[in-house]
C-alpha positions as CSV (number, residue, x, y, z in Angstrom):
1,X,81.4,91.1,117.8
2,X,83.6,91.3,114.4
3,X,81.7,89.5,111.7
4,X,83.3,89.3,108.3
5,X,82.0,88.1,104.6
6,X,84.5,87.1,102.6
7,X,84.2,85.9,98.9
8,X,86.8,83.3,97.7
9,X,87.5,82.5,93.5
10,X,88.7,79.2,94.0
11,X,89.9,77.5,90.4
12,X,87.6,76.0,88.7
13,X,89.6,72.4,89.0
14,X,89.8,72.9,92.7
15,X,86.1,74.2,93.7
16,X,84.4,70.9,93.9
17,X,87.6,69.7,96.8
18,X,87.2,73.5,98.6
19,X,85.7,72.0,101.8
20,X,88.7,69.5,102.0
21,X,91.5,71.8,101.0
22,X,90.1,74.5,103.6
23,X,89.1,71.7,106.2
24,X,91.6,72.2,108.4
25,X,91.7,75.6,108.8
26,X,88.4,75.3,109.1
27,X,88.1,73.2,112.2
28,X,90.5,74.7,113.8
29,X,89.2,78.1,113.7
30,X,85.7,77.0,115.3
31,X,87.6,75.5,117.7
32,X,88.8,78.7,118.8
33,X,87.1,79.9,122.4
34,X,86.4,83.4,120.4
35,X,84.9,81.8,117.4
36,X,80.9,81.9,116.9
37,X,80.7,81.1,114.1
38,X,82.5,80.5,110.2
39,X,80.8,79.1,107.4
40,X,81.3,78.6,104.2
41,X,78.3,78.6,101.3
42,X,78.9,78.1,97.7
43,X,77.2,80.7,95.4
44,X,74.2,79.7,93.1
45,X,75.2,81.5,90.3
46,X,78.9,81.1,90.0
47,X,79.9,77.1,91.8
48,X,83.6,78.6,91.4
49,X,82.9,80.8,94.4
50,X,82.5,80.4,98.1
51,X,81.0,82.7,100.7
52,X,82.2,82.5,104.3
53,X,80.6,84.0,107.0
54,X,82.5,84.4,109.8
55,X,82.0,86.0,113.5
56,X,84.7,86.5,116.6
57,X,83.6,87.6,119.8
58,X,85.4,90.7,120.0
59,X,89.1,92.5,118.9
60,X,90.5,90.3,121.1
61,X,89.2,87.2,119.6
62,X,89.9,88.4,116.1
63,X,93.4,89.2,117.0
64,X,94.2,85.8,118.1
65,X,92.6,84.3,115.3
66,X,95.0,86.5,113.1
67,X,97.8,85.3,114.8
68,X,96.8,81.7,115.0
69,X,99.4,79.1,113.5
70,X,96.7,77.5,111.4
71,X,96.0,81.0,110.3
72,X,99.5,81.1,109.1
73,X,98.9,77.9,107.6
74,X,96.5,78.7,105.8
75,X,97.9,81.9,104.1
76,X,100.9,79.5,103.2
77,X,98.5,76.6,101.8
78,X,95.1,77.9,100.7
79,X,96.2,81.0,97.9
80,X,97.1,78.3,95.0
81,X,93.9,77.0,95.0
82,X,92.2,80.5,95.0
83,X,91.8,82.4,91.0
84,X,92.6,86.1,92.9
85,X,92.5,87.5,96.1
86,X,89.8,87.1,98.5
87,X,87.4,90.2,98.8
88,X,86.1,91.1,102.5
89,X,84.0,92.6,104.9
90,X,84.9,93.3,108.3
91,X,82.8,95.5,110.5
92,X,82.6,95.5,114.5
93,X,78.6,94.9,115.2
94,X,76.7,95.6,118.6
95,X,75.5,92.1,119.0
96,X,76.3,88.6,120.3
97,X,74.5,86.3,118.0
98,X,72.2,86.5,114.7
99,X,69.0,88.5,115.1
100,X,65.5,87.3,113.4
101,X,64.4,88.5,110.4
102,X,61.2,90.3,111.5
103,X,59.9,90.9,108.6
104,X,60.1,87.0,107.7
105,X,58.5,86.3,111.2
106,X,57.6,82.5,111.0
107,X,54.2,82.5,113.1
């Protein structure tokens, strides 16, 4: 699978409304058939940024999200709400879904 982190420094004045300004793209990109997941957290210690973790089923899946009109949509609507440019993560992982914490094993 891809999986990506990203980090987003949305304005202060917009970071309360960040789940309704990225709402649409975000429904439409979980309803992509290559989509397992994207999720956004707010950090604890700065409520100005947002986390998403994202995961595609493979290159193929990532591509097309890429090349997705809301994807287009978004780059055209979501930077002038955002302080700088997102930073990322993006590494192809040998897995399907999330794995369990062993070390955190709930008995």
């Amino acid at each position: 699978m891809i999986f990506i982190t990203a980090k987003f420094q949305v304005l202060p004045e917009h970071a309360d409304r960040w789940p309704e300004i990225s709402g649409d793209f975000t429904r439409a990109t979980r309803a992509e058939p290559g989509c397992l997941w994207f999720d956004w957290s707010r950090s604890v210690e700065d409520s100005s940024e947002y986390v998403l973790v994202e995961a595609f089923r493979d290159d193929e899946a990532g591509a097309a999200h890429v090349q997705s009109a809301h994807f287009r949509a978004a780059q055209e609507h979501l930077p002038r709400y955002l302080a700088r440019t997102p930073r990322i993560v993006n590494a192809s992982v040998d897995q399907e879904d999330w794995s369990e914490l062993g070390e955190m094993a709930v008995e």
